[in-house]
DOPA-222037 format. One record per residue (C-alpha): residue in one letter; residue number from 1; x, y, z. Coordinates in steps of 0.001 Angstrom, whole numbers, plus 500000, padded with zeros to 6 digits. Example, Ala and Ser with C-alpha at 12.3 -4.5 7.8 and 13.67 -1.06 7.14 Angstrom:
BEGIN
{res A; n 1; east 512300; north 495500; up 507800}
{res S; n 2; east 513670; north 498940; up 507140}
//
This chain:
BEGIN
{res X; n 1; east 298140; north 303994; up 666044}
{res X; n 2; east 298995; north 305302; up 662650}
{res X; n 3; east 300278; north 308827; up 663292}
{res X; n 4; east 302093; north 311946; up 661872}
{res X; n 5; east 303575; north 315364; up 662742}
{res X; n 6; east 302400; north 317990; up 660464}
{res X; n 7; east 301013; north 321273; up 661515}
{res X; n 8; east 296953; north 322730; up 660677}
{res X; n 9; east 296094; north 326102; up 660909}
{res X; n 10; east 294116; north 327708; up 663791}
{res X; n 11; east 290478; north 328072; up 663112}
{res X; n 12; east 288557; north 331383; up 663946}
{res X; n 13; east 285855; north 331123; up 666563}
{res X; n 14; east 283235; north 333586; up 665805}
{res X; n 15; east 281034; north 335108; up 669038}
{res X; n 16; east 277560; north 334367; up 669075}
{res X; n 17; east 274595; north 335359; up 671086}
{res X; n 18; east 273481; north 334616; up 674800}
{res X; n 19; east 270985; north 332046; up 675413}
{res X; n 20; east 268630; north 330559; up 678156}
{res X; n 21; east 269123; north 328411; up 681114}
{res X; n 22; east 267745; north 324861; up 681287}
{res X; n 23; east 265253; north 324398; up 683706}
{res X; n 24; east 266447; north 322259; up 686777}
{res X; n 25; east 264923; north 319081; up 687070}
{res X; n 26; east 263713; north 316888; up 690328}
{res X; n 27; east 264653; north 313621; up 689039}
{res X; n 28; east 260712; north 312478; up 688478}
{res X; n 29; east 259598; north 311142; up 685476}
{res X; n 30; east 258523; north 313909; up 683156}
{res X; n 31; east 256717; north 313964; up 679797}
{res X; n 32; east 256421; north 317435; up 677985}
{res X; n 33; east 255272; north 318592; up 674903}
{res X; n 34; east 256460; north 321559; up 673026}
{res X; n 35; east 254712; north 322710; up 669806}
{res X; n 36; east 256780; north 321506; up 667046}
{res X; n 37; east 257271; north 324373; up 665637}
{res X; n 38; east 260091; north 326735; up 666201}
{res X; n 39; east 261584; north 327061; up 670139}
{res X; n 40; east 260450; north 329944; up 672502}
{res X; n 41; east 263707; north 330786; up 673141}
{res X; n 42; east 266078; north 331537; up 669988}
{res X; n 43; east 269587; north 332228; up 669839}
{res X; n 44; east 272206; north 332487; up 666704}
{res X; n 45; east 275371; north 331327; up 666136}
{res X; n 46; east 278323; north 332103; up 663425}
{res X; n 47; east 279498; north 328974; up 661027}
{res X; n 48; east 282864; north 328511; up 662007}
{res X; n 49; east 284279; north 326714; up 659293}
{res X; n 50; east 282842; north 324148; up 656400}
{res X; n 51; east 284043; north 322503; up 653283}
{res X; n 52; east 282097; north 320816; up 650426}
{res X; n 53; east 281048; north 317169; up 649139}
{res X; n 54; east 280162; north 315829; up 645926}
{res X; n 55; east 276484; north 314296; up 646963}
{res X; n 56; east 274318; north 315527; up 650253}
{res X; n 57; east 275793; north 313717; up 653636}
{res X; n 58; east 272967; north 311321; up 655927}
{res X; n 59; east 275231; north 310779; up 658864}
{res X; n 60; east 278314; north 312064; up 660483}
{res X; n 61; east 281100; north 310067; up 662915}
{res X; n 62; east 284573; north 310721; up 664343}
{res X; n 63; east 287499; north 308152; up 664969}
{res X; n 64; east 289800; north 310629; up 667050}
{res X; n 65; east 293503; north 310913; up 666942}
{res X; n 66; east 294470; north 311115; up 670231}
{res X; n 67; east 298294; north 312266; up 669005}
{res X; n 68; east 297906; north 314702; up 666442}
{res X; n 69; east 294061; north 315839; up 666718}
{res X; n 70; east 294065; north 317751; up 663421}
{res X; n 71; east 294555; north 314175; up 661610}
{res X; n 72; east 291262; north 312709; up 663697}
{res X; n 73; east 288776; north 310461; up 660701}
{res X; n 74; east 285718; north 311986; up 660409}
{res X; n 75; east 283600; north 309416; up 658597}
{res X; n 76; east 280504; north 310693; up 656302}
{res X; n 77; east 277860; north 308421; up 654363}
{res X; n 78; east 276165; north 310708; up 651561}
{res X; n 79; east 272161; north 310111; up 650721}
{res X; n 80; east 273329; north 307264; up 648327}
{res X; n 81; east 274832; north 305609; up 650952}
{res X; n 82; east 278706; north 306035; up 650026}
{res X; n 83; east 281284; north 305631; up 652913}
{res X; n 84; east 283447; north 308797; up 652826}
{res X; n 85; east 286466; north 309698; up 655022}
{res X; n 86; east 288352; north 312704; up 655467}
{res X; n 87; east 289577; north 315144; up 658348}
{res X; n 88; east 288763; north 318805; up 659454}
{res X; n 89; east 290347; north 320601; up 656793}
{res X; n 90; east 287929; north 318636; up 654232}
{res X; n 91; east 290136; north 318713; up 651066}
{res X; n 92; east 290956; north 315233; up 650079}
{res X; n 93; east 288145; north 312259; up 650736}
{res X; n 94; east 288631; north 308886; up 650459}
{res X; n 95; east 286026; north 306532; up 649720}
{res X; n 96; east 285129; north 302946; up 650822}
{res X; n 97; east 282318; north 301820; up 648839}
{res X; n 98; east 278594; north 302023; up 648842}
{res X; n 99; east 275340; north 300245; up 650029}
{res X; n 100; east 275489; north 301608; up 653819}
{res X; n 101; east 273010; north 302447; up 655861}
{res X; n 102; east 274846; north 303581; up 658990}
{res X; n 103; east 278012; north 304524; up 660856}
{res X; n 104; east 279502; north 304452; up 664219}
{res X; n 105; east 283242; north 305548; up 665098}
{res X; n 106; east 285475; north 304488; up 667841}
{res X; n 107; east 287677; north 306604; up 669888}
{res X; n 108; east 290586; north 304139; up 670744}
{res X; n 109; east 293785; north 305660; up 672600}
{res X; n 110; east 296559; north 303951; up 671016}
{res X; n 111; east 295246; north 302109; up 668043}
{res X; n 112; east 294630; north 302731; up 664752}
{res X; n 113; east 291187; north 304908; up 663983}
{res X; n 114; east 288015; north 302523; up 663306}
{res X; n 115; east 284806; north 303009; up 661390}
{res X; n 116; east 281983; north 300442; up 661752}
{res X; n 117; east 279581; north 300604; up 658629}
{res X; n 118; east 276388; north 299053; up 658568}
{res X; n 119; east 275518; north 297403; up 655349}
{res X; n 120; east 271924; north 297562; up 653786}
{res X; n 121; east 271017; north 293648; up 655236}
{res X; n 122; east 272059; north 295101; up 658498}
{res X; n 123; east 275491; north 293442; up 658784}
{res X; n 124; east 278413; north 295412; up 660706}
{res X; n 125; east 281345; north 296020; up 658101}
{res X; n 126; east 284306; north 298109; up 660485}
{res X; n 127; east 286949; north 299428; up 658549}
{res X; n 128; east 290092; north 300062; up 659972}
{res X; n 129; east 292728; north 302917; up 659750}
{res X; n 130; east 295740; north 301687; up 656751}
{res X; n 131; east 297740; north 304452; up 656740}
{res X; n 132; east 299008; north 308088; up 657508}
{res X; n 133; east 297123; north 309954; up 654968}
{res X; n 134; east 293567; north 308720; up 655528}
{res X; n 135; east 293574; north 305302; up 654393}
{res X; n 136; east 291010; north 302890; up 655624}
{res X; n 137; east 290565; north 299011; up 655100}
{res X; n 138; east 288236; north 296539; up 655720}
{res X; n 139; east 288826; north 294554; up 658591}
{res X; n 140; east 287775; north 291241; up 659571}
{res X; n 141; east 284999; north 291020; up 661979}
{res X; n 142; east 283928; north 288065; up 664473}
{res X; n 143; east 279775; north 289078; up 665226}
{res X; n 144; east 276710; north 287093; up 666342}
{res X; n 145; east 274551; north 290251; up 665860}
{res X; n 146; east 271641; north 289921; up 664551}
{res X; n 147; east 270168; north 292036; up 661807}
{res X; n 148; east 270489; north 295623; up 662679}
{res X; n 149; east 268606; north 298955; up 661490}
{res X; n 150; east 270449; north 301767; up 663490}
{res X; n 151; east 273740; north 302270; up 665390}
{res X; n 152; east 273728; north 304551; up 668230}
{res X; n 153; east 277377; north 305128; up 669220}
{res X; n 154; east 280212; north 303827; up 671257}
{res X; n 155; east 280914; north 304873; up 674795}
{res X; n 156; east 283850; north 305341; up 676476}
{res X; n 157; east 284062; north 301449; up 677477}
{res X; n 158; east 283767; north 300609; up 674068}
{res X; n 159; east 280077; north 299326; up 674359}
{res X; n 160; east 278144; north 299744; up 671411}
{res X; n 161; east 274684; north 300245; up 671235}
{res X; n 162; east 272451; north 299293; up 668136}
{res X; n 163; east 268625; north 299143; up 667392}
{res X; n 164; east 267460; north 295537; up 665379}
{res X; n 165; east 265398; north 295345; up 662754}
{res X; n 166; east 262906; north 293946; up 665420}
{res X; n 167; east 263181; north 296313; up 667050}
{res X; n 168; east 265070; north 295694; up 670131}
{res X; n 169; east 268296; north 297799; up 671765}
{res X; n 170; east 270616; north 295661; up 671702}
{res X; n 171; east 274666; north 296719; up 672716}
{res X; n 172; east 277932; north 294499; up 671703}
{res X; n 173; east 281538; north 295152; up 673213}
{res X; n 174; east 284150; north 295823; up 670817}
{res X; n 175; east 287752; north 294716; up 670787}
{res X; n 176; east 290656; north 293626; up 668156}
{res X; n 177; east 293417; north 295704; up 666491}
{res X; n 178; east 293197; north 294511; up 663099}
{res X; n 179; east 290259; north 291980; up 663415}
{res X; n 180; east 287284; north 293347; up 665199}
{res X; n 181; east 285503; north 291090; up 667945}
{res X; n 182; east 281802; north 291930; up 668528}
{res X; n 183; east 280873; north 290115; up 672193}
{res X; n 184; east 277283; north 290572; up 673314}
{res X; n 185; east 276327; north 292853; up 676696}
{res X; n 186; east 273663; north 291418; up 678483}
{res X; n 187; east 269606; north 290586; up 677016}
{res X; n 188; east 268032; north 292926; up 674163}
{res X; n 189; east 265249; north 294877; up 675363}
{res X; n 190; east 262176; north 296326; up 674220}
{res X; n 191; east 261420; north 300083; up 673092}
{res X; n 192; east 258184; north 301887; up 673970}
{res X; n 193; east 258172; north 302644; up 670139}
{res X; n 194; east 259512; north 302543; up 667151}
{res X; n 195; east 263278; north 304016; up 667043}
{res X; n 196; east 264060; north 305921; up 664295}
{res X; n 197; east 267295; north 307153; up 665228}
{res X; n 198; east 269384; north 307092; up 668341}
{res X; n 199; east 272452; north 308161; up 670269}
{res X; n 200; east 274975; north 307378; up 673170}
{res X; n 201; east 277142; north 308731; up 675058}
{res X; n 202; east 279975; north 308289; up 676913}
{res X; n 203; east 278623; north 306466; up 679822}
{res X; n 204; east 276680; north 304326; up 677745}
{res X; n 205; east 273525; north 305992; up 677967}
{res X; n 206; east 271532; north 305775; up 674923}
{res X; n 207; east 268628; north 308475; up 673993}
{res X; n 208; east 266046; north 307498; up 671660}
{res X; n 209; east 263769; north 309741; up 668591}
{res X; n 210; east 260548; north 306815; up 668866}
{res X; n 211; east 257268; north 307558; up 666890}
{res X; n 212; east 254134; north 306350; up 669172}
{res X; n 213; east 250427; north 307079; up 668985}
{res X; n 214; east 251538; north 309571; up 666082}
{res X; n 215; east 253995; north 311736; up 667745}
{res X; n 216; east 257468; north 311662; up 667481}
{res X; n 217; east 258919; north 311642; up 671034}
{res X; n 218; east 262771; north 311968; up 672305}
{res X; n 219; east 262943; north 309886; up 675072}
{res X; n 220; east 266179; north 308586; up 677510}
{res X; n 221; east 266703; north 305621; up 679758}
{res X; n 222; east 265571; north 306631; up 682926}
{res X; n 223; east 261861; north 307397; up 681702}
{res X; n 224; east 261606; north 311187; up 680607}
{res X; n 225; east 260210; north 312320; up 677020}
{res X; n 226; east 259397; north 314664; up 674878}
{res X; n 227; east 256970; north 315041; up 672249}
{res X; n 228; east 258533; north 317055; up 669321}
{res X; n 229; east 256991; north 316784; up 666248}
{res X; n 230; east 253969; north 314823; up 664085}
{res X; n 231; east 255292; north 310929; up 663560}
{res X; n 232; east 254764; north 311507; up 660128}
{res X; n 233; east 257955; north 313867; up 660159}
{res X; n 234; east 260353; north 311287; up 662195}
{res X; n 235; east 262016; north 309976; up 658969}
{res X; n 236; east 263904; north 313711; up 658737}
{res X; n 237; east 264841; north 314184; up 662325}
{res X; n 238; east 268428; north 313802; up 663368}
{res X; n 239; east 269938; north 313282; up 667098}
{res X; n 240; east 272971; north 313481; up 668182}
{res X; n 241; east 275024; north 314573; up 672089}
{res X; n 242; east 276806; north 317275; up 673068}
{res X; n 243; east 278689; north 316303; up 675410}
{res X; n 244; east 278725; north 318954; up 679063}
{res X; n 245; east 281707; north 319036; up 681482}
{res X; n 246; east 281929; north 316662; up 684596}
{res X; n 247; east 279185; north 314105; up 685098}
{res X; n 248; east 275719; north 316435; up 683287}
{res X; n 249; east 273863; north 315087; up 681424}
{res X; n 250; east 274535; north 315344; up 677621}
{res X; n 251; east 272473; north 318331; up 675574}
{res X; n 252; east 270452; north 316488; up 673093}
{res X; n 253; east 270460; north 318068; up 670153}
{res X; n 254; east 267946; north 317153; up 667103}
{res X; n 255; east 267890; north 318596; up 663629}
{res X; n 256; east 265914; north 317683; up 660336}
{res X; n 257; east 262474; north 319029; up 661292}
{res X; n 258; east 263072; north 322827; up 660725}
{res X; n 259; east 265350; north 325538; up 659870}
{res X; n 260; east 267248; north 325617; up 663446}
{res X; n 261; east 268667; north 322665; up 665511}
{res X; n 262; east 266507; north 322436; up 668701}
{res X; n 263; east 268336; north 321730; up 671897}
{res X; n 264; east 267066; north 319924; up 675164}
{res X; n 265; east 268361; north 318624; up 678486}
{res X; n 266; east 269461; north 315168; up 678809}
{res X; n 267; east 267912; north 314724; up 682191}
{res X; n 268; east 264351; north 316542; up 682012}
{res X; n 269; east 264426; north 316393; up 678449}
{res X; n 270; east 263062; north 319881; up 678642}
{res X; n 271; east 263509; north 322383; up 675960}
{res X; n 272; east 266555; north 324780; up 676274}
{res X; n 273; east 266753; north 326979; up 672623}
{res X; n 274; east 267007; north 326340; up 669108}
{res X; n 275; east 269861; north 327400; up 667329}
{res X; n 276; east 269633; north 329394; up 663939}
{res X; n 277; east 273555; north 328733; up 662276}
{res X; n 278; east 273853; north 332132; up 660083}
{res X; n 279; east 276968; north 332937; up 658316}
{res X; n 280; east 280299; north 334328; up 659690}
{res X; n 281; east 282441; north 336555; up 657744}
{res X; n 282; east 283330; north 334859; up 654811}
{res X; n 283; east 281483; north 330716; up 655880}
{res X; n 284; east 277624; north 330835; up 654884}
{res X; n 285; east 275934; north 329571; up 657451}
{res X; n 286; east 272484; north 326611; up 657314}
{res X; n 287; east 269009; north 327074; up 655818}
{res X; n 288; east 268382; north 323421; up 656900}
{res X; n 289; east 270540; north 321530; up 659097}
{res X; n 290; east 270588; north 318024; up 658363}
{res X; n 291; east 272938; north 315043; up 659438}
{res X; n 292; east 274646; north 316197; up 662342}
{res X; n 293; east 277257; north 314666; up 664956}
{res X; n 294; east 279290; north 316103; up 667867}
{res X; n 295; east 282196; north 314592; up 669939}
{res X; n 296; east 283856; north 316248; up 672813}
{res X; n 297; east 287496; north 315145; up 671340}
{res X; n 298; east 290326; north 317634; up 669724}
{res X; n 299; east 290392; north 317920; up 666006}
{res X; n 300; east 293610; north 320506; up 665795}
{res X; n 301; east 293806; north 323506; up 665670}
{res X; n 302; east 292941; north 326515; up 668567}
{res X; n 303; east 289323; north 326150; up 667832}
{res X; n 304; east 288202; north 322832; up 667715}
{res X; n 305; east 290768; north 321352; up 670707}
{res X; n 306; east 287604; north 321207; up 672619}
{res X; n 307; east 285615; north 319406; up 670350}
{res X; n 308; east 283741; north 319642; up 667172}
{res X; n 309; east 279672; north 319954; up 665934}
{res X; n 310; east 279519; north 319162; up 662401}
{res X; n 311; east 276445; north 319429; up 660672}
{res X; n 312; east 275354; north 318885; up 656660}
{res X; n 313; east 273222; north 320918; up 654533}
{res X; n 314; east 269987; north 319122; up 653699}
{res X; n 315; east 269874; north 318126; up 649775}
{res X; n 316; east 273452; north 319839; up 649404}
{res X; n 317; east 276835; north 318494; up 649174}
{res X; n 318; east 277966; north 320948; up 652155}
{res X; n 319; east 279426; north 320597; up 655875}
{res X; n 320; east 279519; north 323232; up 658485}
{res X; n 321; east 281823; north 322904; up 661813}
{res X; n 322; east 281134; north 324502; up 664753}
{res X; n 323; east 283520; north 324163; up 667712}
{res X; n 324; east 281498; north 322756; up 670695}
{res X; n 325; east 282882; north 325083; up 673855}
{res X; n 326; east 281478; north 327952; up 671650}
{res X; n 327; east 277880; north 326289; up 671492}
{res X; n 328; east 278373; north 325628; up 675277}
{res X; n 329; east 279241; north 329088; up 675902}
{res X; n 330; east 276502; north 330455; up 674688}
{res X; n 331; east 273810; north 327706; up 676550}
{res X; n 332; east 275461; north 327189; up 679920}
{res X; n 333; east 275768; north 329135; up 682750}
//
């Protein structure tokens, strides 16, 4: 693992607002459908820290540094499909080319920070940490994956999980220091729908944004769903996981098809509150939250030890953080 011993400043946590309680769930199968429209149940919560790009940013990933946190990669690809990397403090990028389509980052404990890129003929492309001051490189890559349209995330066993371009979820283990190894985990499987964007988490759980009979639905693996929006809108909407303490299921959390990010439970799937991000002291906060990520990992400083929720500004070069055990506080008992 490439590390270093420098020092980043503490980050201020601004207090938000109270919020609601999910609603428990019996472990049926449950299908709901909120309007798709703005939550019942609103809260508000204070940017705590952001930093500009030079274009608008897609999609968001972390490679965590499990030695010095405030160095942890955070990996961006802007609306033009350039592969960015920088850390929290968001001063210097570094850039790795163009003509991606995804990302997915690895949290490895004692090896160098990894980035796999997916390419626009849906080939993996990982790029490996070089250096101490944010330097990636390509690496070489052994794969019999076919060709892919999404990645979905890593989990803790370093499975990842990845959506064809038939269609099909379809997960790969990863392994190599320098050269990446890509084995396959078990058959590919169908989707109910079409997947237009997906996540998983550290168990290996993926959750699914599928348009069917013209709805866009979130769905999970054990059968739940919710209907969210019009399918004509699915092309905007963003998932990602916030990780909860102990063995709860994740909070979903989905942004792209208003002015708040909506937040559900991973079990039920049920609606908990959307959350407006509004400006703190001198940080503006979101009109429309776009690409947006969340990992449960330190990234330095007394703020963000806990984890991170970074989100981008739709059609702007702009990223707001938010640390994650102030979102919790504010939507857990």
């Amino acid at each position: 693992m490439i590390k270093t011993s420098s020092l980043c400043a503490s980050l201020l946590i601004i207090a938000g607002l109270t919020a609601c309680k999910p609603a428990a769930n019996d472990g049926a199968r449950q299908s709901v459908s909120p309007p798709a429209a703005a939550m019942e149940n609103q809260i508000s919560i204070s940017a705590t820290h952001a930093f500009g790009t030079a274009s608008p940013v897609k999609t968001i990933a972390f490679s965590p540094n499990d030695v010095a946190s405030w160095l942890g990669a955070i990996g961006l690809l802007t609306d033009d499909g350039v592969f960015l990397t920088t850390n929290i403090e968001g001063k210097k990028f570094n850039s790795h080319g163009d003509g991606f389509t995804g990302l997915a980052g690895l949290d490895r404990p004692g090896l160098a920070a990894l980035f796999i890129a997916l390419d626009r003929q849906g080939r993996l492309r990982p790029f490996v940490e070089s250096d101490n001051v944010g330097g990636f490189k390509p690496a070489p890559i052994s794969s019999s994956a076919p060709p892919l349209a999404h990645l979905c995330g890593v989990s803790e066993a370093q499975i990842l999980t990845a959506i064809t371009k038939a269609g099909q979820i379809i997960s790969f283990g990863v392994s190599g220091g320098g050269a990446i190894a890509l084995t396959s985990k078990g058959a590919p499987h169908e989707a109910d729908g079409e997947i237009t964007d997906c996540a998983t988490d550290k168990n290996g759980e993926t959750y699914r944004l599928e348009t069917q009979a013209e709805q866009l639905y979130v769905r999970n693996s054990v059968g739940n769903e919710t209907a969210i929006a019009s399918a004509a809108l699915a092309h905007q909407a963003r998932l990602t996981l916030i990780a909860r303490e102990g063995e709860t299921a994740p909070i979903l959390a989905i942004t792209g098809l208003d002015a708040e990010m909506s937040l559900y439970d991973g079990q039920s799937l049920e609606p908990i509150v959307g959350v407006d991000i509004i400006s703190g002291l001198s940080i503006s906060g979101l009109t429309q939250p776009d690409a947006i990520a969340a990992t449960d990992a330190g990234f330095g400083g007394s703020g963000f030890n806990e984890g991170i929720i970074v989100l981008s500004e739709r059609g702007e070069g702009r990223i707001v953080v938010l640390a994650r055990s102030y979102l919790l506080d504010q939507v857990t008992p």
